[in-house]
N, C-alpha and C positions, 0 to 999 in steps of 0.2 A: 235768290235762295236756291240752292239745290236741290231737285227732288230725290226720293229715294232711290230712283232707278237710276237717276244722273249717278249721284251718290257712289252706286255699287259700281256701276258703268264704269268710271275712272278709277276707284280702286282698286278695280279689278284687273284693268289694262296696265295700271302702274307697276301692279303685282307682276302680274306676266309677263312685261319684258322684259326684263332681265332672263330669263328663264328662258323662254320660246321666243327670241331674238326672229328665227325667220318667217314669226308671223307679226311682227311691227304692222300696225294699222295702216301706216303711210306706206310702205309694201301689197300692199293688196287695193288700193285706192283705184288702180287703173285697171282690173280685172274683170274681166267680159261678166255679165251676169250669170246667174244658171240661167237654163235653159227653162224652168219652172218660175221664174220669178222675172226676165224677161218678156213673156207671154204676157203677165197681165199689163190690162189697160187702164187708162185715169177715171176715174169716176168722179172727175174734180166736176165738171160741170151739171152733176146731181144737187151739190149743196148748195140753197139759197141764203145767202146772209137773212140776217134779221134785219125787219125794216124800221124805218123813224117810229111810223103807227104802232108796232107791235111796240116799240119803247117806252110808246107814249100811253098805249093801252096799262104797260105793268104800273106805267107812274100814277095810271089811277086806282088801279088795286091798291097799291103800296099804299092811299090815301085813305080808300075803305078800309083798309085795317089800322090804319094810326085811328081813324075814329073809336076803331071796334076798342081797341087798348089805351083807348085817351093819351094819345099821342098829339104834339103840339108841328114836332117836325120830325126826321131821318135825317142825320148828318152819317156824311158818307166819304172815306177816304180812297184812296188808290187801292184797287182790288177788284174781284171780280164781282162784288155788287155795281160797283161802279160802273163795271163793262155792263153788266145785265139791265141797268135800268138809263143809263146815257151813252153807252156806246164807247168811254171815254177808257183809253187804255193809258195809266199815267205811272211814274215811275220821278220819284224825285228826294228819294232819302229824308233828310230831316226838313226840309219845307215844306209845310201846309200846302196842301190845294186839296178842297173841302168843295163837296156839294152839299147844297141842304135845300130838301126837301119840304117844304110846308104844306099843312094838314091843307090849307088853300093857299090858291095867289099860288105866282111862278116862283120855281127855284131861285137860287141864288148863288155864285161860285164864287168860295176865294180862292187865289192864285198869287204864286211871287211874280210882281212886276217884270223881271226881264223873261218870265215866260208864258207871259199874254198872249204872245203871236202863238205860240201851240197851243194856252189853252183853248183859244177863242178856235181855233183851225178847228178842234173835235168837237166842242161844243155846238158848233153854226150844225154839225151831222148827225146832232140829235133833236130831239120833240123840243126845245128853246132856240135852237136855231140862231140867227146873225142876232137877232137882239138881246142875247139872253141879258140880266143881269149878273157881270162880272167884278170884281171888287177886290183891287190888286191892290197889292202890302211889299212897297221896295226894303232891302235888306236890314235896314234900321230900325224897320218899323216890326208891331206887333200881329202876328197874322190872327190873333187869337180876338185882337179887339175889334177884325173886320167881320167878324161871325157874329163875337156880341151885339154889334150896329146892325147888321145884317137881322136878325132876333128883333130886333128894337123895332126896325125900321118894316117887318113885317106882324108888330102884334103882337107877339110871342115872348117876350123878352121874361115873361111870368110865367112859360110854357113848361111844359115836359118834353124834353128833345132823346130819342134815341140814337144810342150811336152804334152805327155798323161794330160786331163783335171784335174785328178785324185791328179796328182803328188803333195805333200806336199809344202807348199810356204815356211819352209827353206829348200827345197831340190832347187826347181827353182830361189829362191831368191841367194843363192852362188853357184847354175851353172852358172848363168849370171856372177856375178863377177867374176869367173875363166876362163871363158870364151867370157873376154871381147870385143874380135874380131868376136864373130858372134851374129848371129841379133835369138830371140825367139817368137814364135809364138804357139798357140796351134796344136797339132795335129790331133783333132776333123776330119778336111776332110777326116784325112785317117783312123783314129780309127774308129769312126762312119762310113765312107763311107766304109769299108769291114765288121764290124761287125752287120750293117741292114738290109743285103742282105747278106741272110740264103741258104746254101748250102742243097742240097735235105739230107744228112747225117743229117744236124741239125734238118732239118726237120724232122727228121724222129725220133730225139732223144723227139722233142719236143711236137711231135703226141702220144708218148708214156707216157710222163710225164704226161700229158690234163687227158690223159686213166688211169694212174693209180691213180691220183686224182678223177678224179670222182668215181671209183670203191671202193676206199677207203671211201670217203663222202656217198654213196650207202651202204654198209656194216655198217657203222655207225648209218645211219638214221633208219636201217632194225632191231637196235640193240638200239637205245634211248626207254627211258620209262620217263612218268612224274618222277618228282624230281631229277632228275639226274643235276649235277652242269654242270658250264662250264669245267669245270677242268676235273669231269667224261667223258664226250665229247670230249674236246680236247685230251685224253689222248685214247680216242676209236680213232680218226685220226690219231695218232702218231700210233697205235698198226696194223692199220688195211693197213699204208703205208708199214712200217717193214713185212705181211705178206707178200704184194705185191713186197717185194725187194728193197722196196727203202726207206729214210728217208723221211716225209714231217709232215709237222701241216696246222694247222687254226687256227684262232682267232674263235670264237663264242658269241654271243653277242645274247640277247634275251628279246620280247617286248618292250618298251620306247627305250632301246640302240639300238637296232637294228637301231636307227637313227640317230647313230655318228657312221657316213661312216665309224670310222679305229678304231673303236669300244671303251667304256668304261673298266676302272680299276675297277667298282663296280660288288661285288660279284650275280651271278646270277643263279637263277635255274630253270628248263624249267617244264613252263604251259599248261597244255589244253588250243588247242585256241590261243596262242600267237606266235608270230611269232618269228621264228629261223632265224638269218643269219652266215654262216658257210664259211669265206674267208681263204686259204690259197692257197697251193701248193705244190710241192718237186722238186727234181733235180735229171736226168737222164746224167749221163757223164758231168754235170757242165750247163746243160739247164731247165731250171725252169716252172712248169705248174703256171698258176696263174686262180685260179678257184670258184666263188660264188655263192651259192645255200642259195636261202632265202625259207622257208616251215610250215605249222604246224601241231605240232601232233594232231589232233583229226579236228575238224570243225572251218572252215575259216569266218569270218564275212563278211558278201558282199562288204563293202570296202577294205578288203584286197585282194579277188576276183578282183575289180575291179583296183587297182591301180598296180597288179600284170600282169593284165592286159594290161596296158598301158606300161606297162618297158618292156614286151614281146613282143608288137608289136615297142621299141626304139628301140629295139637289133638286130630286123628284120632288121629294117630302117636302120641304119646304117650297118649293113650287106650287101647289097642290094646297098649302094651308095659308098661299097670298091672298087676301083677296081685300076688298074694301070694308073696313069696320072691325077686323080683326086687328089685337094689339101686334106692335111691331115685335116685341118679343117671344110669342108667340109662334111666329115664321122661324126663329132662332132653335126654339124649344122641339120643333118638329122635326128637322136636319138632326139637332144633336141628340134626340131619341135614336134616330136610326142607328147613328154610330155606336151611340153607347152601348145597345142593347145588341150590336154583333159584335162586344168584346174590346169595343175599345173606349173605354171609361176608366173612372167616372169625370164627369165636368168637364174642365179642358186638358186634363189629361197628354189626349192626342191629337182631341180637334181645338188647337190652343187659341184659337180666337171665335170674335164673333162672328156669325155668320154673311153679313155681310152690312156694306155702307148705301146710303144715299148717295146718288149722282148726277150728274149735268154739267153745269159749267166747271166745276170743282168735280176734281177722280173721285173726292170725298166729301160728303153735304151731306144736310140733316136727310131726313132722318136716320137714324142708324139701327139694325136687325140685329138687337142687341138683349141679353137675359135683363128684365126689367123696363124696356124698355115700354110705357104702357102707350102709348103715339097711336091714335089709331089708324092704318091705312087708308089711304084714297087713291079714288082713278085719277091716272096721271102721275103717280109718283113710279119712280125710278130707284133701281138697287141693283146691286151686286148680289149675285147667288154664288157662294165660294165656300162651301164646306170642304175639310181636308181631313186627313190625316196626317200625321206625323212622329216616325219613330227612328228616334235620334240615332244613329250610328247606321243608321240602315238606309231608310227613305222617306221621301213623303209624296204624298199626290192629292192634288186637290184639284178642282174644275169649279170653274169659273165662268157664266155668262151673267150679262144685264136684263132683268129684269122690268116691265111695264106692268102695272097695276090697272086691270079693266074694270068695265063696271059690274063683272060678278067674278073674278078669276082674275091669273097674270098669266104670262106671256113672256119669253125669253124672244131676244132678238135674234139671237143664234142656236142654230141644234146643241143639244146635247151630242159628248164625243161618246161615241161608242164602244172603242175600247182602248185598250194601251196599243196593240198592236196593228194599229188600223182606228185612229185617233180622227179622222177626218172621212170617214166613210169610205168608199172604193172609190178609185182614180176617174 
């Protein structure tokens, strides 16, 4: 599936050649780097993968809360629970291959027979290892009645089984039929409730990712000149994460766009004076920075000053009302105070979203910094701080760093940008 930045990324290039023929992507592939994005070095050998134990450690959480919500098992499809609690990274369209997890006794995988050999390859690299129980279904057969046997054969076959939110509705639509003796339910309490409460290793994956986005944004912006496309740009982020070791992008969007929050498919090229907004991220061991810098090159008009202004003191605010035990809506309510009360309301208005999302392995995960949302915070959750502005025909600017939840306060991974004109502090 394509993400959104993919999304715009190709639309946008598709858009512009025709137009700006001699900036073709495959035209600029063999070009020296700048001289700012050059410079930096890998910081690949910082990140530790996650190990078996720590897998094995979540698989018993994941057990204390099936108790906690009278859960009998977790079934679990290709996604990234899957990655977070077996390591197992799967991809296979409409054929089953299912983990399930039971409140006790070891898991149990089905799998389509002719791809035993891969399953079995990842699974031996998690906490079940070479003997796991596997339980393969060649193409005739019903992959839905090896889960039910599977139920049967652990106990459970009367049970409450959760299923990942994820999970494709003909996968849980003829698990229920085949398994018409136990009762289904999501498994959200336990998927969500061990994967928003971040282990200091995540942390530490995701303090790094913050870092080498912004270093690559920083190398980038040290490295923009008037006329350069979005494409030029976005393709200086991509070059300048790869020095840093790791894969990541942005979106880029500039003047009038700048004020459709997840940016335009029209072709654009950057101005004196106008404003630049630069969102993306990358991924460190499967944990995602998610990171926005709005800036301009040359001389800022005093309303961009000023409205830049305002969103730097929303980000504070909401900073400042993170903390453990406080509702997550509540961090939403204290950003969009600031804005509103310096004139740009009411409601979403101009700051057209929420304040911000949960993150980790997903750019997007519970919990969300949302009006209503009553969640109460805990040390160890992870968010997005991204208050904006945005007025249409003109501009928008929003800033954006990731957020840690301590145990009396939060914590940004990255500074706050200082101004429009000087977005990264001095050289």
């Amino acid at each position: 599936m394509l993400s959104r930045r993919t999304f715009l990324k190709s639309a946008s290039i598709a858009a512009s050649v025709p137009m700006f023929p001699q900036f073709a992507p495959a035209e600029r592939t063999n070009d020296p780097l700048p001289t700012a994005i050059a410079a930096l070095r890998s910081r690949g050998d910082e990140a530790k993968p996650i190990s078996v134990e720590e897998r094995g450690e979540r698989q018993e959480r994941a057990r204390r809360l099936m108790r906690e919500n009278n859960l009998s098992a977790i079934l679990l499809t290709q996604g990234t629970s899957l990655v977070y609690f077996a390591g197992i990274h799967w991809w296979g369209g409409e054929r089953l291959f299912a983990m399930v997890l039971p409140v006790k006794g070891e898991a149990f995988y089905v799998a389509p027979a002719f791809e035993e050999g891969r399953a079995r390859e990842q699974i031996a690299l998690g906490p079940d290892g070479e003997n796991a129980d596997v339980r393969v279904w060649q193409e005739d057969e019903s992959p839905y009645a090896r889960v039910a046997q599977g139920l049967s054969d652990r106990g459970i076959a009367g049970g409450t089984v959760g299923l990942e939110e994820t999970t494709k509705f003909v996968f849980s639509d003829n698990i229920r039929k085949a398994a018409a003796g136990a009762a289904f339910t999501s498994a959200t309490p336990v998927t969500a409730g061990c994967r928003m409460i971040k282990s200091a290793h995540e942390i530490e994956l995701m303090r790094l990712a913050a870092k080498v986005t912004l270093a690559a944004y920083e190398a980038t912006y040290r490295s923009m000149k008037i006329g350069m496309t979005q494409q030029d740009v976005g393709q200086m982020i991509e070059a300048a994460h790869r020095q840093l070791g790791f894969e990541g992008s942005a979106d880029v969007q500039v003047g009038e766009y700048s004020a459709f929050p997840h940016g335009s498919v029209t072709p654009q090229s950057i101005r004196e004076g106008t404003i630049v907004l630069i969102d993306g991220g990358c991924t460190v061991e499967g944990y995602a920075s998610d990171i926005s810098r709005t800036f301009v090159l040359g001389k800022a008009s005093d309303k961009m000053k000023q409205v830049f202004e305002i969103v730097h003191r929303a980000q504070s605010a909401a900073l400042a009302a993170a903390r453990p035990g406080v509702e997550a809506g509540s961090v939403d309510e204290a950003a969009r105070k600031v804005i509103t009360e310096a004139g740009y309301g009411p409601d979403y208005k101009y700051f057209a979203h929420r304040l911000g999302h949960g993150m980790g392995m997903d750019g997007h995960e519970w919990p969300y910094l949302v009006r209503g949302n009553a969640t109460k915070l805990q040390p160890q959750m992870t968010f997005s701080d991204e208050p904006g502005i945005y007025i249409r025909g003109e501009f928008g600017i929003r800033l954006e760093d990731d957020m840690h939840i301590l145990e009396n306060g939060a914590e940004l991974f990255t500074p706050q940008s200082p101004s429009l004109e000087n977005p990264f502090g001095k050289a």
